[in-house]
C-alpha positions in Angstrom: 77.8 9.8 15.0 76.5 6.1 15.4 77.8 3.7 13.1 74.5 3.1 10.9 73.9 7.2 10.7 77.5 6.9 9.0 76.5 4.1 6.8 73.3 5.5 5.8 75.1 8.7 5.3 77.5 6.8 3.2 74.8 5.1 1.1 72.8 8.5 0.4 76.5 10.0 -0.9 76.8 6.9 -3.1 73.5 6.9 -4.5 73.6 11.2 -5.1 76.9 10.4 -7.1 75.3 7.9 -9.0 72.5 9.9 -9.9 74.5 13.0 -10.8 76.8 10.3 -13.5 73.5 9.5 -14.9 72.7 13.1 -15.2 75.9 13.8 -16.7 75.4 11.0 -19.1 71.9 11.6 -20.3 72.5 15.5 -20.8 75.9 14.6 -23.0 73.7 12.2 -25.2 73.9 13.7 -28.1 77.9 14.6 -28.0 78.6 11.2 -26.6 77.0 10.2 -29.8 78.1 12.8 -32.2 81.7 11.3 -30.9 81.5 8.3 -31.5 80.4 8.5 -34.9 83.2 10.7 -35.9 85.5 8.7 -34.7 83.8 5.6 -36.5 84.2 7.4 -39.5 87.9 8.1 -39.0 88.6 4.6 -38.2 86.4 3.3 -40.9 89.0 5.7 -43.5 92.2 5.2 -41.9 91.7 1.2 -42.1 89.8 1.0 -45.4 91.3 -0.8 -48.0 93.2 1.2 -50.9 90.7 -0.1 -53.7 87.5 0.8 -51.5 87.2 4.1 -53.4 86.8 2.5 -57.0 82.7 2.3 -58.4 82.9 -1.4 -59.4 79.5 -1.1 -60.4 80.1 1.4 -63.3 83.2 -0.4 -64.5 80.6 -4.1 -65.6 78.3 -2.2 -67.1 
């Protein structure tokens, strides 16, 4: 094989693996998304501040 068959054949592979990430990616949407909101919830609890859970508004009224 000729040197610019190889790199074209080279290229195609590239580009097929790129398309089949984006694939991946697009189709997983929603869990990707679903993920990362759980785990902004967890962080958002575990570094929360002890006096977060008090209803300030109903003590001054």
């Amino acid at each position: 094989m000729s040197k610019t068959a190889s790199m074209v054949m080279k290229i195609i592979g590239a580009s097929l693996a790129f398309a089949a990430f984006v694939c991946l990616l697009i189709g997983g949407w929603h869990d990707i998304s679903v993920g990362y909101c759980g785990m902004k919830k967890r962080l958002g609890k575990k570094f929360s501040s002890e006096y977060d859970d008090y209803a300030d508004e109903e003590l001054y009224k």
